[in-house]
N, C-alpha and C positions, 0 to 999 in steps of 0.2 A: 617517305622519310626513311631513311636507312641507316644503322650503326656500323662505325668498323670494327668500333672498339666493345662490344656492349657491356663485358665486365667491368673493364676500367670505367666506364660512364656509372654504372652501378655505385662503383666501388668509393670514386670519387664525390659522387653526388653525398652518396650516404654517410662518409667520412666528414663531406661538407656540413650539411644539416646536424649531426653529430656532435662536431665541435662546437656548436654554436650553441652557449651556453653551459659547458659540463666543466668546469673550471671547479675549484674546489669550494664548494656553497656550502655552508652545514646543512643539515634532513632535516628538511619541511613538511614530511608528514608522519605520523606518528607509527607508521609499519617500519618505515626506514629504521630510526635508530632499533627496533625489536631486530627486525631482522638481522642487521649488524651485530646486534646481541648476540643472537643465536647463533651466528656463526663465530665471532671471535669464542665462544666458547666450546665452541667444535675444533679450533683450533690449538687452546687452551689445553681441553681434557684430553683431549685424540680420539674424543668416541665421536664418531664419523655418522652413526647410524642414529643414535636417541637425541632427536634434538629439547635442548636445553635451554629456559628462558627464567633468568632470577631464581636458580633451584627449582624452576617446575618444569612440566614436561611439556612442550609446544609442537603440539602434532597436529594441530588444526590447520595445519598450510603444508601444502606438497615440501618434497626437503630439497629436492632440484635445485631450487635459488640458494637456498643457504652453504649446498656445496658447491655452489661454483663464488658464491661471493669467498668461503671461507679457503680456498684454493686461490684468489685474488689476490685476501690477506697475506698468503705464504707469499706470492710471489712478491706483490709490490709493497708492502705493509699496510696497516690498516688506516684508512683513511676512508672520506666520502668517496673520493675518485674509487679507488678500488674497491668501494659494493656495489657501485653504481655502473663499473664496467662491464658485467654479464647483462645485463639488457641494453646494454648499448652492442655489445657483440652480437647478440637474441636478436636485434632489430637488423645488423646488418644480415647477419643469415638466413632472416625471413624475406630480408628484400633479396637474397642470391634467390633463394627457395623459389621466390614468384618468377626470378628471373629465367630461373629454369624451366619452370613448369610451361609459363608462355609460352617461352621460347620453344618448346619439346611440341607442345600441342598447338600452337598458333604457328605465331613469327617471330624473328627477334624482335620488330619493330614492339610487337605487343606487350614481351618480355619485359623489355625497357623501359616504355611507358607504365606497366602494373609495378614493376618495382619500384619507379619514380614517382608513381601516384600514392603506392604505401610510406614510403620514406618522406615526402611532403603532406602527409595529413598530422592534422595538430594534433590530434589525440597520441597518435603514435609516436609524435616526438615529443610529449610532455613525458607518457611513459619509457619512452627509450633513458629519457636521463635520472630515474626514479628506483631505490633501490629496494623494489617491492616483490609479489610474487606473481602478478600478471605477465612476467615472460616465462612462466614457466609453460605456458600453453605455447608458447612462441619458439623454447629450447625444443620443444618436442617436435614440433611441426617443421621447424627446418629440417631437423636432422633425418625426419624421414624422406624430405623431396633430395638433398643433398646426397644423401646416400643412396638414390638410386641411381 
C-alpha cells in the first residue's frame, strides 16, 4: 500500500475524527469548567505565571494547558469550543509526530498507518475533545518530534 499524499491523509483523517462530536457541548467533567477557571483568570489578571483558582493557588497541574487554553480565549473568546481546542490541536500534532517519526525510521506506509491507528483509538478521541491536562504529555511530545 502506498501514500501520495501522507500529510494530507493525516491531516484530513484527523480533522475528520475531530470534528465528529466538538460542537459546543457544556464540560462534562469536573477538571473542565476548573481548568477554564483558571485560565479565564489568567487572562483576567495578566499574571501568566501564578495560576489562580477561586482566590487560591492551583499548581497541582502542569500550567501548559491552561496557557494555551487562556491564549484560545484571547483569540476566539471564551467558550467550550475554545478550551477544548488545544487538545484537539495536541492530538493532531501527536498524529504529525508519529507520522514523522515512522515515516523517518520505517516507511511512509507505516507513518500513515501509526498515525491513523492513534487518531482512531477511542481513548484518544474522548480525550482530544476534553478540556483537561492529559495533552499536556502530548504538547510536549509533539513538539519534540516536529521540531526535529
Amino acid at each position: 500500500m502506498s501514500f501520495r499524499h501522507p500529510l494530507a491523509t493525516v491531516l484530513v483523517a484527523s480533522v475528520v475524527c475531530l470534528a465528529v462530536g466538538f460542537s459546543a457541548t457544556p464540560f462534562w467533567d469536573e477538571d473542565e469548567p476548573r481548568f477554564a477557571a483558571i485560565a479565564q483568570a489568567m487572562l483576567d489578571t495578566g499574571d501568566w505565571v501564578v495560576p489562580m483558582y477561586n482566590g487560591t493557588l492551583a499548581v497541582d497541574k502542569p500550567v501548559l494547558m491552561h496557557w494555551c487554553m487562556a491564549v484560545c480565549f484571547a483569540l476566539f473568546g471564551t467558550s467550550e469550543i475554545a478550551a477544548r481546542l488545544p487538545a484537539a490541536l495536541a492530538t493532531v500534532a501527536t498524529a504529525l509526530a508519529l507520522l514523522r517519526a515512522g515515516t523517518r525510521w520505517f516507511s511512509v506506509t507505516t507513518g500513515v498507518v501509526a498515525a491513523l491507528a492513534y487518531v482512531g483509538c477511542l481513548l484518544v478521541a474522548i480525550e482530544s475533545h476534553a478540556a483537561t491536562d492529559r495533552k499536556s504529555t502530548r504538547l510536549n511530545s509533539s513538539h519534540e518530534w516536529i521540531s526535529r
